[in-house]
C-alpha positions as CSV (number, residue, x, y, z in Angstrom):
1,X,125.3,102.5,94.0
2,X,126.8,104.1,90.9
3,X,124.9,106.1,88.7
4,X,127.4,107.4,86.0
5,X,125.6,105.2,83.8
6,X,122.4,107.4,84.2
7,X,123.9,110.1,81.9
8,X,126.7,110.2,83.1
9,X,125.7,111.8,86.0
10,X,128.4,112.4,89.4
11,X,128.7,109.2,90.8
12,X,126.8,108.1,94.3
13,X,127.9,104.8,95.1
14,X,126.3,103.0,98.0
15,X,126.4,99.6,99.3
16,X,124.4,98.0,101.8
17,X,122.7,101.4,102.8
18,X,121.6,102.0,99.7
19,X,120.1,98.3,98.9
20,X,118.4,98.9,101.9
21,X,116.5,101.9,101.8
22,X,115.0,100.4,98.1
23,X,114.1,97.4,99.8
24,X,112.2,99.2,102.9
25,X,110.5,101.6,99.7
26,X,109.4,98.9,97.9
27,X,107.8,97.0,100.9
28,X,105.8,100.1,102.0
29,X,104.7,101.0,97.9
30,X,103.5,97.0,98.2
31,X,102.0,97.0,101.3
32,X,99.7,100.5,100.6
33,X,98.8,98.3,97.1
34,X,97.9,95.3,99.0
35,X,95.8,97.2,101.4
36,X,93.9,98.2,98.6
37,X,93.5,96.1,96.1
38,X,90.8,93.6,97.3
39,X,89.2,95.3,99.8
40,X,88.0,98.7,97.2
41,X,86.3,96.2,95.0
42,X,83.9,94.9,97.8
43,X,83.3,98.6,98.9
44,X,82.4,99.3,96.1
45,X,79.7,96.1,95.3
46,X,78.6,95.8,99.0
47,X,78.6,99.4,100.5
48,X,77.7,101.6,97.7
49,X,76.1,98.3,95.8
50,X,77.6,98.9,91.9
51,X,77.7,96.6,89.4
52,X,80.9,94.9,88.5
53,X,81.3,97.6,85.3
54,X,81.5,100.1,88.1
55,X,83.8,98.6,90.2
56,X,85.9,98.1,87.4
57,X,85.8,102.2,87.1
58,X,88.2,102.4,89.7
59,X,90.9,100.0,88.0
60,X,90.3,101.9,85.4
61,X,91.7,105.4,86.9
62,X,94.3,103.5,88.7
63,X,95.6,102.9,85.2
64,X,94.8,106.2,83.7
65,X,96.7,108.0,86.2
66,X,99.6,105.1,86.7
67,X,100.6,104.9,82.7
68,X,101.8,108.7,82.8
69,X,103.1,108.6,85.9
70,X,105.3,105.8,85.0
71,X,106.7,107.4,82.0
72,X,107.3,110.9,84.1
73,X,108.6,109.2,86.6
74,X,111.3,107.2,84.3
75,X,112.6,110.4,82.4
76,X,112.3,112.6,85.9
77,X,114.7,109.4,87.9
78,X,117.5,109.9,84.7
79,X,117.6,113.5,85.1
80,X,117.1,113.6,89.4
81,X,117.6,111.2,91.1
82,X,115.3,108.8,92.8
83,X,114.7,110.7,96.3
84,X,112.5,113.9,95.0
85,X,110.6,111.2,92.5
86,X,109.7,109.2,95.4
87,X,108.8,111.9,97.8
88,X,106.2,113.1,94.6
89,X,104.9,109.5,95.1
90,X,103.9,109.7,98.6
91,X,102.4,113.0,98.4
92,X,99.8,111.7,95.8
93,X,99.2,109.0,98.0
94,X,98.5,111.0,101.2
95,X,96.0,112.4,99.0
96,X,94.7,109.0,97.5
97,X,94.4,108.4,101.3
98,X,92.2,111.4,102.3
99,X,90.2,110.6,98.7
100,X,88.8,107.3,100.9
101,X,87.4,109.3,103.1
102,X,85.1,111.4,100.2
103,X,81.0,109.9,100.5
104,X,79.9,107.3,97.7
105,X,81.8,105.9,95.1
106,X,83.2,108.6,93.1
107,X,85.8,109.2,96.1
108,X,87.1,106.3,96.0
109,X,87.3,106.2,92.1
110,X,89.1,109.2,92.7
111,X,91.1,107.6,95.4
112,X,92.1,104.8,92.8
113,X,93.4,107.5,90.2
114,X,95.7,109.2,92.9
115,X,96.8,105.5,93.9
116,X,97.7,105.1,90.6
117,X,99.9,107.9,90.5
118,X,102.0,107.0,93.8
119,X,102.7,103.6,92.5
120,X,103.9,105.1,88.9
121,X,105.8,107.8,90.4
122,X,107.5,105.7,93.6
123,X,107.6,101.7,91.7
124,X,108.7,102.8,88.5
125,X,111.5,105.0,90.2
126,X,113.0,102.2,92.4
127,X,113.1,99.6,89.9
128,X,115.5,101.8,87.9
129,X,117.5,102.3,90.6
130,X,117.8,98.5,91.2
131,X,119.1,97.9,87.7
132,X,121.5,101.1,87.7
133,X,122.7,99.4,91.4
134,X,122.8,95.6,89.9
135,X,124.6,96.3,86.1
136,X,123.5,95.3,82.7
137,X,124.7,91.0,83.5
138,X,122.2,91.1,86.6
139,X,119.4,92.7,85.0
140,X,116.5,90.1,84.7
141,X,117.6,89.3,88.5
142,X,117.0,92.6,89.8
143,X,114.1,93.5,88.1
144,X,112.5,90.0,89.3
145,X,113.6,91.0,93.2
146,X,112.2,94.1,93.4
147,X,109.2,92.4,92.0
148,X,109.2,89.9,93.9
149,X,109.8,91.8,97.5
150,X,107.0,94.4,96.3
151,X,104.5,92.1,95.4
152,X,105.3,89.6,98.4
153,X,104.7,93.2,100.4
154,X,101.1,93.3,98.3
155,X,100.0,89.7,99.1
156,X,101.0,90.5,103.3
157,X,99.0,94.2,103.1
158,X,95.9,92.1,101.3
159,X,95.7,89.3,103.3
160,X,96.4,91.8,106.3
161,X,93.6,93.7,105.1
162,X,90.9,90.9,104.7
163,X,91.7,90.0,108.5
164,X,91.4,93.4,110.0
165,X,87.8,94.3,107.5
166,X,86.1,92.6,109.8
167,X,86.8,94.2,112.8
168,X,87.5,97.6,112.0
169,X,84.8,97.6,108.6
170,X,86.3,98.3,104.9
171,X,87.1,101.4,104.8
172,X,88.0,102.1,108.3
173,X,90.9,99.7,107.3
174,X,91.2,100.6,103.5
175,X,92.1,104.4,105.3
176,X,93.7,103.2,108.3
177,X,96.6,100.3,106.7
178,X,96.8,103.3,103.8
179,X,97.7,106.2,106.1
180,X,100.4,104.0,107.9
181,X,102.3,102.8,104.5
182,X,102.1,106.6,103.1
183,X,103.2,107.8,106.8
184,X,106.3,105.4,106.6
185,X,107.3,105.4,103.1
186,X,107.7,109.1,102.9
187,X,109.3,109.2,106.2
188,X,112.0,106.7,105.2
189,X,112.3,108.0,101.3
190,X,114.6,110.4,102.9
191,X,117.4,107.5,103.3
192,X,117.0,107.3,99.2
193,X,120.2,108.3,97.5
194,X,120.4,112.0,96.3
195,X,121.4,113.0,92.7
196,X,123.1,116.1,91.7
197,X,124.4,116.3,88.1
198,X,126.2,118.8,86.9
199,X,124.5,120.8,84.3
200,X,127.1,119.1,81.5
201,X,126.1,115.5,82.2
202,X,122.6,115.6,82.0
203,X,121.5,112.8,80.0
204,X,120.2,114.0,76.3
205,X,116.6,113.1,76.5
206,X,113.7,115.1,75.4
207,X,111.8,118.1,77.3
208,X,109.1,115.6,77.7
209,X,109.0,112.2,78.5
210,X,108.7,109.7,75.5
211,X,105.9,107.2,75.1
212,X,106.9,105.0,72.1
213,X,110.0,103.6,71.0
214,X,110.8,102.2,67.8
215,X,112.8,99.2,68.2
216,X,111.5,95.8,67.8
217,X,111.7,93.9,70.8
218,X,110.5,96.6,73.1
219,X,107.3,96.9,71.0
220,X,107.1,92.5,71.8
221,X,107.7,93.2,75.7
222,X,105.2,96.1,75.9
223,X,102.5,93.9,74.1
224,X,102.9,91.1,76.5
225,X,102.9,93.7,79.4
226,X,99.8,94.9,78.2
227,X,98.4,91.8,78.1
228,X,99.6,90.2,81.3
229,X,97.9,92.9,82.8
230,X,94.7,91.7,81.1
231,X,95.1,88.5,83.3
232,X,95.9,90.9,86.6
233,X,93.2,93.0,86.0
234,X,90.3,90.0,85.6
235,X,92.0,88.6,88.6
236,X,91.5,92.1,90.9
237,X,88.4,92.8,90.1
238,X,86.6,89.3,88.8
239,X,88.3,87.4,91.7
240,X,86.3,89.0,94.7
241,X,83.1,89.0,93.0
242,X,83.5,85.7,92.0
243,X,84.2,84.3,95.1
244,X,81.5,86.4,97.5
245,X,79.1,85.3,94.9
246,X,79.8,82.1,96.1
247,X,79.3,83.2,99.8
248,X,82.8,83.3,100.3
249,X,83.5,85.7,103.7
250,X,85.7,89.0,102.9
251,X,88.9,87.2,105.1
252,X,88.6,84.0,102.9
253,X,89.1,86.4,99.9
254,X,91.7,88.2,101.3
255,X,94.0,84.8,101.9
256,X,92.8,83.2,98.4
257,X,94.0,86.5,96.4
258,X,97.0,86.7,99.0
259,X,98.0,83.2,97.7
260,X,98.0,84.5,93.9
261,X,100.0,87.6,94.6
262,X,102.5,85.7,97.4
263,X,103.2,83.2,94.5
264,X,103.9,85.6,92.2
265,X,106.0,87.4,94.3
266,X,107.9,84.4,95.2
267,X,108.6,83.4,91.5
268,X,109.8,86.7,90.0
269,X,113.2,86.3,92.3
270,X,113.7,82.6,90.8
271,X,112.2,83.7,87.1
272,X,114.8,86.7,86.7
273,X,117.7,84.2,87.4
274,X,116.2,81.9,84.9
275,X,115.7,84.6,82.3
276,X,119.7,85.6,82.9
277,X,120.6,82.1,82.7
278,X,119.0,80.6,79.8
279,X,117.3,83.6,77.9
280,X,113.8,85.6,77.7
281,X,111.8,84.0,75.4
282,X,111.4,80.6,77.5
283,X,110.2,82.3,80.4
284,X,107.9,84.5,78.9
285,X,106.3,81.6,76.3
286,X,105.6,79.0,79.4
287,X,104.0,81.8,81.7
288,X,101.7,83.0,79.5
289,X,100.1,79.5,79.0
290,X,100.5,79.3,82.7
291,X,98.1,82.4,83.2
292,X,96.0,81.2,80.7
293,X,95.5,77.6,82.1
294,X,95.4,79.5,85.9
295,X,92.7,81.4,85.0
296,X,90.5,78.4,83.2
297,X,90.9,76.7,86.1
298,X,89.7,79.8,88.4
299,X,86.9,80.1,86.5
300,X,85.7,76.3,86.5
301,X,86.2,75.7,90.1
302,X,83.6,75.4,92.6
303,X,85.5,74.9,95.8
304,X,88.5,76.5,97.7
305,X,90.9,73.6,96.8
306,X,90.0,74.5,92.3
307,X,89.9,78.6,93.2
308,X,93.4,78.1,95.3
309,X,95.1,75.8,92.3
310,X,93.7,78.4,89.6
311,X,95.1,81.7,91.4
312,X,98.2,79.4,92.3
313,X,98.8,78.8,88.9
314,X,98.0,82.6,87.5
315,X,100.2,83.6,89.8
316,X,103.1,81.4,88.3
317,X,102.5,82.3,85.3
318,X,102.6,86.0,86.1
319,X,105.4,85.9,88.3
320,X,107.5,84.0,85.1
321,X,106.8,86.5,82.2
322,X,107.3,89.9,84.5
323,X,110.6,90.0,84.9
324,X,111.5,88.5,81.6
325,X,109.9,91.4,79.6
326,X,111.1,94.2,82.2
327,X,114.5,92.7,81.2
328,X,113.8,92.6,77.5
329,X,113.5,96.3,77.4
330,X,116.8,97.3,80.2
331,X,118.5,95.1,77.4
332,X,117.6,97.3,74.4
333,X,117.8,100.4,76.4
334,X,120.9,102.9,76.0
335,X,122.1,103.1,79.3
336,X,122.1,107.2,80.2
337,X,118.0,106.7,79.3
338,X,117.3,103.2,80.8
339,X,114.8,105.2,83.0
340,X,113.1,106.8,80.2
341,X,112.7,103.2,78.0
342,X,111.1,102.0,81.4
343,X,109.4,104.4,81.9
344,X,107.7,104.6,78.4
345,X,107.7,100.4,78.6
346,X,105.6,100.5,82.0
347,X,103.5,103.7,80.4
348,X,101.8,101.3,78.5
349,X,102.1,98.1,80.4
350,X,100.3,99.7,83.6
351,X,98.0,102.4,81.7
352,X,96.4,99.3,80.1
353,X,94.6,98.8,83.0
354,X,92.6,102.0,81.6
355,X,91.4,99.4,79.2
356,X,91.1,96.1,80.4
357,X,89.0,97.6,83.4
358,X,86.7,98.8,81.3
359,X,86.8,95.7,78.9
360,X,86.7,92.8,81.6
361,X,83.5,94.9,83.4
362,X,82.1,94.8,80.6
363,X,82.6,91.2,79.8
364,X,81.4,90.3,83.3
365,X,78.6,91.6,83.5
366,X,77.5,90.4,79.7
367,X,78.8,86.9,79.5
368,X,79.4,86.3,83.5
369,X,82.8,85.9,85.5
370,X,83.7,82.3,84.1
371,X,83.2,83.5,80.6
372,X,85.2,86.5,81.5
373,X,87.9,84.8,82.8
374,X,87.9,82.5,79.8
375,X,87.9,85.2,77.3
376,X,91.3,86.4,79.1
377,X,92.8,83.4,79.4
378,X,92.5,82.5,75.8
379,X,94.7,85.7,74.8
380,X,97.0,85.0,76.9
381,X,97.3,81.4,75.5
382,X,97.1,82.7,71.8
383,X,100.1,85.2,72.9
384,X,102.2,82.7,73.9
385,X,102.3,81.2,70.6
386,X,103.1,84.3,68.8
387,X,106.0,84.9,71.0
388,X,108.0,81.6,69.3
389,X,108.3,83.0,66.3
390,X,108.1,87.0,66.7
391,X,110.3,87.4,69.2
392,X,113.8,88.2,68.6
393,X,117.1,87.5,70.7
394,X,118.0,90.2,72.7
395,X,121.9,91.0,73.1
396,X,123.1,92.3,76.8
397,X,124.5,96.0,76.7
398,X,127.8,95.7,78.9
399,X,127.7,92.0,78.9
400,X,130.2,90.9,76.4
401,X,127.4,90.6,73.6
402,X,125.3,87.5,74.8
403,X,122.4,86.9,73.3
404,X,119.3,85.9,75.4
């Protein structure tokens, strides 16, 4: 790995060894999501009985805490290195851990916040170390396999998790799967690549990290992160309630969302190619109709066969526009503060869920989940068409000029 592009920092290379230790990161940061992410939303409606508005509290401090922590963690990685970043990262979560364990649903609302923060401080981190590791040509493709392998790590940990509820209850296993991917992710960060910059070469960014940059097509790829979390959100929170409402059993939920997140972990590997190959716009215009046509079907179904296609499909969708707007900003980003622009990019992208946790609660429990769903879908499909003529090509730094 060579990170004299990161402000011209002292150069670490690292082949194999280092690709490694990001892979084995990203898995455990996907696996402690995954173990999480279904099973806190039916804790919260069938052990301490809240409303869906409630539930959607907690996604809402996952994305309070995970929108700074992103942009701290992008300026911190440029200036250190991603070991001590990633170390930071499993703290919080040790402590998002032991917030599980707190009586009644304020804990675990707290426990959300903190998970927020790990994921910030330790996803945000290794995807900048991907694109540092892969070069400017190979961007989209990195991005979309550390995507891909994370979120592939999220769909194993939930459907993991919806297997192992009913024997060992949901929290026993929401604390127990947590405490073994914060126990092996900060063991292993240690096999992370250390940084030490001379005082000289420290790249020229600001005390602070920076939330807001003024260049046009970041400001188009932050927009349609913000929204593509819209459709992630509705699917966390509305999907569970949606289906035990149908008297689906806690397992059957966990392998239905598994198949959404799998998908979209398998597509982000293929869509990053794509986006290399034949630009970012394409990409990003056919998955957001995707998502929206995923999630009308979601919503219409009745059966396992129409709730499978629908998540099947979001998860497409999803797993298309990702990587193409990740690589749309590590385009446009000077390379000694790619970190930083990422940082500042996924500050907004994951903090949103601040909003749309509160804004799809609130739709579900006014209008009901199909209506919900439909609302969502509908932005993402009025998005899509907005992109065709507001988007602008984007021109690879280091990669002889082509436009994408």
């Amino acid at each position: 790995m060579d990170w004299s592009c990161a402000g011209g920092a002292t150069r670490h290379r690292g082949g194999a060894g280092s690709l490694l230790a990001l892979f084995v990161q990203i898995v455990c940061v996907g696996f402690f999501l995954g173990s999480e992410r279904t099973l806190v939303p039916l804790l919260g409606h069938q052990a301490y009985h809240v409303a869906a508005g409630a539930v959607a509290l907690g996604i809402t401090a996952f994305g309070v805490a995970k929108g700074p922590a992103n942009a701290l963690a992008g300026w911190w990685v440029d200036r250190a290195g991603p070991r001590r970043v990633v170390w930071s990262g499993w703290a919080m979560g040790g402590l998002a851990v032991a917030a599980f364990l707190v009586p009644g649903w304020s804990g675990a609302v707290l426990a959300y916040g903190l998970l927020g923060g790990n994921q910030g401080l330790t996803w945000t981190t290794l995807v900048t170390a991907q694109i540092v590791q892969a070069g400017p040509r190979r961007g989209g493709t990195a991005i979309g396999l550390n995507e891909a392998l994370g979120v592939l790590s999220t769909a194993g940990g939930t459907a993991l998790a919806g297997l192992m509820a009913g024997r060992f209850g949901l929290r026993g296993t929401i604390v127990g799967m947590g405490a073994a991917a914060v126990l092996a992710g900060g063991l292993l960060a240690w096999t992370l690549p250390p940084i030490i910059r001379a005082e000289s070469t420290k790249p020229k960014s600001p005390v602070l990290p920076l939330v807001w940059m003024k260049d046009r097509h970041w400001g188009w790829a932050t927009l349609g992160a913000v929204l593509d979390k819209a459709a992630d959100a509705a699917v966390w929170v509305g999907a569970p309630l949606l289906l035990t409402a149908h008297g689906v059993a806690v397992a059957t939920v966990g392998v239905l969302t598994a198949s959404y997140t799998a998908v979209y972990g398998l597509g982000q590997g293929v869509a990053g190619w794509v986006a290399d190959q034949w630009g970012r716009k394409g990409p990003l215009v056919g998955g957001f109709l995707a998502l929206a046509l995923g999630l009308a079907t979601f919503a219409r179904a009745s059966g396992p066969g129409g709730w499978a296609a629908g998540l099947v499909l979001g998860g497409l969708g999803l797993a298309a526009v990702s990587p193409a707007l990740s690589a749309v900003v590590s385009d446009v980003a000077p390379p000694s503060r790619r970190g930083t622009w990422l940082g500042a990019y996924r500050f907004w992208r994951d903090g949103s869920y601040a909003l749309w946790g509160v804004v799809f609660g609130g739709l579900f429990t006014t209008l009901g989940g199909a209506l919900a769903f439909g609302v969502i879908g509908g932005l993402c499909a009025l998005f899509a068409g907005a992109l065709i003529p507001g988007l602008p090509a984007t021109t690879v730094r280091g990669a002889r000029g082509r436009s994408r």
